[in-house]
N, C-alpha and C positions, 0 to 999 in steps of 0.2 A: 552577582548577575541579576539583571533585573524580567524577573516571571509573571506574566501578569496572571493575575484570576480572576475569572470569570465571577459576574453575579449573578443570581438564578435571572435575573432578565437575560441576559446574552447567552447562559446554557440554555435557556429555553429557544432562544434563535438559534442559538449551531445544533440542537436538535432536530432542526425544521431542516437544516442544509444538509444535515447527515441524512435525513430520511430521502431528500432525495435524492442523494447521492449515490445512498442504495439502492432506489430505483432503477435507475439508469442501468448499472450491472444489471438488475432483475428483467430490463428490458431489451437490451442487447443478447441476453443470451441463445435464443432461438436462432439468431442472425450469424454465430460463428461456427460456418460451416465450410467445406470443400466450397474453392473457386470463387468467394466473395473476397475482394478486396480491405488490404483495411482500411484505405481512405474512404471505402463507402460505409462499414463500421464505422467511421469518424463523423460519416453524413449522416448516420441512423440517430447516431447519442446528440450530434449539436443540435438538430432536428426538435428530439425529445426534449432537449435541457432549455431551450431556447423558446419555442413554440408550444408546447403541452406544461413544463414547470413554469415557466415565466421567469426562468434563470438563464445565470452568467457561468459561463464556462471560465472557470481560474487557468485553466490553462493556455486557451488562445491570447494570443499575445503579451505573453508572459514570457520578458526579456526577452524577444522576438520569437517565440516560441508559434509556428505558424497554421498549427491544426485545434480542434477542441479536446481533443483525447490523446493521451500517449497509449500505443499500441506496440506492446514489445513482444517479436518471435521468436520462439527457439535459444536460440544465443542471443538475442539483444538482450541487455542487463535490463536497463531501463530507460527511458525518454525517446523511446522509437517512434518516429512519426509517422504519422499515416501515410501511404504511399499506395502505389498498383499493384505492389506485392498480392498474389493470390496463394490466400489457404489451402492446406492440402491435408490430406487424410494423415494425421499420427502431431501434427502440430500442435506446439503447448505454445497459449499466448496469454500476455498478461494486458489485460487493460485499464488503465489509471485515470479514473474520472476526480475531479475538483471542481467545484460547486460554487457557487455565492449567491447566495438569495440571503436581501435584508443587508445586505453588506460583511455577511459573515460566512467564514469561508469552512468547506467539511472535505474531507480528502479520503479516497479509499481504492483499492484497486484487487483485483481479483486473478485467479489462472481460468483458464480455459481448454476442453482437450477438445481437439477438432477429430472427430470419427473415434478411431480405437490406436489408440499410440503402444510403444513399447515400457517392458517393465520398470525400468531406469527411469525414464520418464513421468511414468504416471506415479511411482515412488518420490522423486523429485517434487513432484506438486504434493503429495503427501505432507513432505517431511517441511515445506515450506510452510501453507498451512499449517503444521503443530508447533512450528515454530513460533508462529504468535499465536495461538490460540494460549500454547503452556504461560504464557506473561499474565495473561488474563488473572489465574486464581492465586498469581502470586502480588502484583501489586496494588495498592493500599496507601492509605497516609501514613506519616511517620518513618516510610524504608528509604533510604540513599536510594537517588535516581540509577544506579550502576546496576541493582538489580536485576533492572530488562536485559540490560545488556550481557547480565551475567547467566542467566537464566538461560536466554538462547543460546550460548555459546557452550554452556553444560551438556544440551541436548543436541547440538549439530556435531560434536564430539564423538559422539558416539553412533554417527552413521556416518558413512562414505564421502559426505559431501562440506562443502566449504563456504562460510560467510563473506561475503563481498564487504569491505572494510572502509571503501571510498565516499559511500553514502548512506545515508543515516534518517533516521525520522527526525520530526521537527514539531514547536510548538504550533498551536495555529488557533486563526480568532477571527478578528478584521483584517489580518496581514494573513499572506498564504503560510512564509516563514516565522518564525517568531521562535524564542529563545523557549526552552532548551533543545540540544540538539540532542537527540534520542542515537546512541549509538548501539547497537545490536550484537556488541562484546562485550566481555569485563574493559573495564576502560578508568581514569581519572575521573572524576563527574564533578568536580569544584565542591566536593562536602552538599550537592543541592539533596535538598530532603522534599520525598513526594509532599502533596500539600494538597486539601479538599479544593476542586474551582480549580487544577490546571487541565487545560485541556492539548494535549499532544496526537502523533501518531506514530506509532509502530508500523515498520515496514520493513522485515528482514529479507534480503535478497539473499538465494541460497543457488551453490552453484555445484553441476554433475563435478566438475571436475578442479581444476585451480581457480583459487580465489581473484587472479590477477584479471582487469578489463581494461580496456583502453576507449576512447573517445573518437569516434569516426570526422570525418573530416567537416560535415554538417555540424558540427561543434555540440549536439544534443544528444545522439542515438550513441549509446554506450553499450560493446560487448564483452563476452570473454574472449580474453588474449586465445584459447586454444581452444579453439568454437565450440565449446560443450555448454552442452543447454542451460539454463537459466530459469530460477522461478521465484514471485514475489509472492507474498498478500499484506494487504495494509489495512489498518481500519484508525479512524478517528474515535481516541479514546477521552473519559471523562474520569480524574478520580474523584471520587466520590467519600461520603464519611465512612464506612467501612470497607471500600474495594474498588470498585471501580463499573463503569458504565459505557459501553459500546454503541457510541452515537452513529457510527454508522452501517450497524447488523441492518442487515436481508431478510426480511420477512421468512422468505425461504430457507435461513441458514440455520443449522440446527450447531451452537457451541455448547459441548459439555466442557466444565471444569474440567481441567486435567491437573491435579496434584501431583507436585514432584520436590524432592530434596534439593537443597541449594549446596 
């Protein structure tokens, strides 16, 4: 399988794209509240990425992909598009900003709780969040790629909820896609061994209830089969010579390592 890596020229650019990438989260967030839509959410961030970064949204027009943001609620898994849907008090929404500035693209997406939601819920977005956070202190050069995968599947084991299996992270650089596909279970992984200069993303979808989703007729917005809620977090990662680098951490984000047995 061909991997490319980065030279500190190019991590020095998708460091530029991750930072703003986390902007954009950092600046939408006062905005998701009761009774705002999310297509005007989608007019806040193209807004900001367009106008203020003097960036390119990777997602407008990607494979006909017709807004700048994916905006997913509730049960949508993933790639919900912005629409008149209005927010409402107890609502978890995930929003998925991608970036290009310089030609080089940073990917990251976050949860969001609209007012004061229920236990399950706000647990959900927990246990989503630790789920890639715990990859963080585990991988490194030199470990089989299966690790992430194995990692998170160890810890979502062991609460109530269940890994979405149909979509996966991905490498990324000048292409949005790029080789290897980051899958978020114990999985095959073709023998690839981490390696200093690749740069990927983790994005574990974690779901209240069955792992099963289906594909809406819009051929993008993807739910679970048995409407129970849905939660992601992604970040654009770098491994590095001893561990690894989060090009697209939030100023505001506070990650502590979390250590844990494999």
């Amino acid at each position: 399988m061909n991997i490319y890596i980065k030279n500190n020229q190019e991590i020095e650019k998708m460091r530029i794209s991750g930072y703003l990438a986390s902007e954009v989260l950092q600046k939408i967030k006062p905005y998701v509240v009761s009774d705002i839509t999310t297509s005007e959410l989608d007019r806040i961030c193209h807004n900001y990425i367009t106008k203020e970064q003097k960036a390119i949204s990777g997602c407008l027009g990607y494979n006909g992909f017709p807004k700048s943001t994916c905006i997913s609620v509730n049960e949508v898994v993933c790639h919900g598009i912005p629409n008149e849907r209005k927010l409402k008090n107890g609502d978890i929404v995930n929003i998925d900003i991608t970036i290009i500035k310089n030609k080089y693209y940073a990917d990251t997406s976050k949860m969001f709780i609209v007012g004061k939601t229920n236990k399950i819920a706000k647990k959900l977005c927990q246990v989503a969040k630790k789920s890639l956070y715990i990859t963080f202190s585990v991988i490194k050069p030199g470990l089989p790629l299966n690790v992430i995968g194995k990692t998170i599947e160890n810890y979502i084991k062991k609460t109530p909820f269940s890994i979405v299996k149909e979509y996966c992270g991905h490498g990324i650089g000048m292409n949005f896609h790029e080789k290897p596909n980051i899958l978020h279970y114990d999985n095959y992984d073709d023998n690839i061994i981490l390696k200093k200069g690749m740069i990927f993303t983790i994005e574990p979808i974690i779901n209240a209830g069955s792992q099963e989703v289906f594909c809406m007729d819009d051929h993008w917005t993807v739910c679970t089969k048995d409407n129970c809620l849905s939660a992601q977090y992604e970040h654009t990662i770098l491994i590095t010579q001893n561990g690894c680098e989060i090009l697209t951490k939030r100023i505001s984000e506070k990650i502590k390592k979390i250590y844990i047995n494999l």
